[in-house]
N, C-alpha and C positions, 0 to 999 in steps of 0.2 A: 858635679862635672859630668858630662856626658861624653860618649865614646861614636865618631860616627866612623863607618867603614863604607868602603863604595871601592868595590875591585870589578863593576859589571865588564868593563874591558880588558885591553892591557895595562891598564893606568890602576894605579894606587891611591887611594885619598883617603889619608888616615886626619880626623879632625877633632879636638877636641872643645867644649864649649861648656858656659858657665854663663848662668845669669843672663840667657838671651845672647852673649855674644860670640864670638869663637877666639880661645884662648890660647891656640896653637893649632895648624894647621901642617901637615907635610903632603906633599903630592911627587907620587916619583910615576913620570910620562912615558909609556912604552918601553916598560919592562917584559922582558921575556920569563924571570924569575920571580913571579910574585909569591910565589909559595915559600920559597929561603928566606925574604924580605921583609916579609908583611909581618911576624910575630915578633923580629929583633925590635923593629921598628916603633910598634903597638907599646912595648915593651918600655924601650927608650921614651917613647914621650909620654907614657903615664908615669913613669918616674918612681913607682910602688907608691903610686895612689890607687884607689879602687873609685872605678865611674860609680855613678848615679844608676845609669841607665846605659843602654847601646843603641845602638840606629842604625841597621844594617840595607843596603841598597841590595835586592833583593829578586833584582833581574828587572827586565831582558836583557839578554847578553850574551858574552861568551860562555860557553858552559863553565869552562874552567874556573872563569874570574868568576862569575856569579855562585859555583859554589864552592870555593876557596873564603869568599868572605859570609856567606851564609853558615859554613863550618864554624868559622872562628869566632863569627860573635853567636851564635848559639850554644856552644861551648863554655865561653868566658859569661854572656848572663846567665847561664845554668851552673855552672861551678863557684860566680862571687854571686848567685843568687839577687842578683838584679834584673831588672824588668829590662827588654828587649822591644823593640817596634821596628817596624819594616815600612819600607818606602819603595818605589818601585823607578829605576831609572828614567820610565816616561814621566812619571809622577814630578820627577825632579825638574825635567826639565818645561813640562805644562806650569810650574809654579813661577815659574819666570817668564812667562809670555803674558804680555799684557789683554790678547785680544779675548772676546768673552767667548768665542769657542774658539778650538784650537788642534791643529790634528799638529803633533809634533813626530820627529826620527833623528833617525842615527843611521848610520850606517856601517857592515863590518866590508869585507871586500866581496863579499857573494851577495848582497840584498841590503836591505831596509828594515830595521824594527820602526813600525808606526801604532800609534794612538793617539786617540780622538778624547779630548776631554769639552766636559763644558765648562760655562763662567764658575762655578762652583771647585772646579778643579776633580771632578767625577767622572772616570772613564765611561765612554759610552761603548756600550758594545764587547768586543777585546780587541784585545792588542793583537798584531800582525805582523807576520814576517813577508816581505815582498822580493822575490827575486830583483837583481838590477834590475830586468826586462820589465816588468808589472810594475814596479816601480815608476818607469818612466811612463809607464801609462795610466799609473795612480795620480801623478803629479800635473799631468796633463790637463784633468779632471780637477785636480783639490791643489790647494794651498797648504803645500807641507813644510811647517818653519825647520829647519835644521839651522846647527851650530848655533846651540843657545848657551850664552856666557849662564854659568851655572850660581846663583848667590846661595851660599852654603847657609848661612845664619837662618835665612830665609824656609831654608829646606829642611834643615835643623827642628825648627821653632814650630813649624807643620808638622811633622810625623811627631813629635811630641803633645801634638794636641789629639792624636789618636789614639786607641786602647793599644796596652800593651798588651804581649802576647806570650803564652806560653811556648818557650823555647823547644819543645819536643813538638811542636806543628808547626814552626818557625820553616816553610820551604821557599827554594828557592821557584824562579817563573821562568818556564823554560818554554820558548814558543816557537822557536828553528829547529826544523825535523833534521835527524841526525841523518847520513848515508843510509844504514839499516833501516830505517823510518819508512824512507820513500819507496 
C-alpha cells in the first residue's frame, strides 16, 4: 500500500493505493487547519498499517501547505523506513492534459504558478510565479490550461515509476518570493 499526501493549498488529499488502484481516498476542501487535521486523519485511514512507500506533492504552492506535507511524509518514511518520492503540483496536473506540450497553472489570490511541460511530461525551463497583471499578459501570449480535473491513480502510478529519494533531501519547491524577498 502506498501513502500519497498533497496539501500544496488549502486543500487536503490524503490517498491511499494498492495494486495500481486507489484503496481509499479522503479529501477535506479549504481547510484553514490543516496542521490539527492531517496527522488524526493520516492516522485513521492507515488503520496501523505501515505503507509501502509515500508520495508526497512537493510544491508549488502555499508555503504552509507545501511544507506541512513535505514534513510529514519525510518524517513518516524516515521513521517506518520506507521509500518516499515526490511529485511536483504542476507535474500532477501536466499528467492529465492530453496535448503533447502543455504550459499548465493554478492560481492562489495574488498570481499564477505556471509550467511548461513537454509530450514526455518533462518540465521545460522552471516553473513560475506570475503576478495577476503578467499573468494576464502570459495568457494573452500562450495557451494556459487551468482547472485540470486531477486523476489520482494516474499520478500515483507516475511518481512511483521514478527514483526514490532519500528523505533527508526530500525539499519542498518554493517559487513565490515572500514580502522580505522582494
Amino acid at each position: 500500500m502506498n501513502l500519497f499526501i498533497d496539501t500544496h493549498l488549502n486543500d487536503v488529499i490524503i490517498i491511499l493505493s494498492e495494486n495500481g488502484r486507489i484503496k481509499k481516498e479522503k479529501k477535506i476542501l479549504n481547510e484553514k487547519q490543516n496542521s490539527k487535521i492531517i496527522m488524526p486523519l493520516i492516522k485513521k485511514m492507515l488503520n496501523n498499517e505501515i505503507p509501502e512507500s509515500i508520495i508526497v506533492v512537493n510544491g508549488p504552492g502555499s508555503f504552509t501547505g507545501v511544507r506541512l506535507g513535505v514534513t510529514i511524509a519525510k518524517t513518516l518514511a524516515y521513521t517506518l523506513k520506507i521509500p518516499i518520492y515526490t511529485i511536483t503540483s504542476l507535474e500532477c496536473m501536466a499528467l492529465n492534459v492530453g496535448e503533447e506540450d502543455k504550459i499548465v497553472g493554478f492560481s492562489d489570490k495574488n498570481g499564477y504558478y505556471i509550467g511548461i511541460f513537454n509530450d514526455e511530461y518533462t518540465l521545460v525551463g522552471e516553473y513560475e510565479y506570475l503576478s495577476n497583471a503578467e499573468f494576464e499578459e502570459f495568457s494573452n501570449k500562450y495557451n494556459v490550461i487551468l482547472d485540470i480535473k486531477i486523476n489520482y491513480e494516474k499520478v500515483i502510478n507516475y511518481a512511483l515509476t521514478k527514483d526514490s529519494i532519500n528523505p533527508h533531501i526530500v525539499n519542498p519547491i518554493y517559487i513565490k518570493k515572500i514580502d522580505v524577498e522582494k
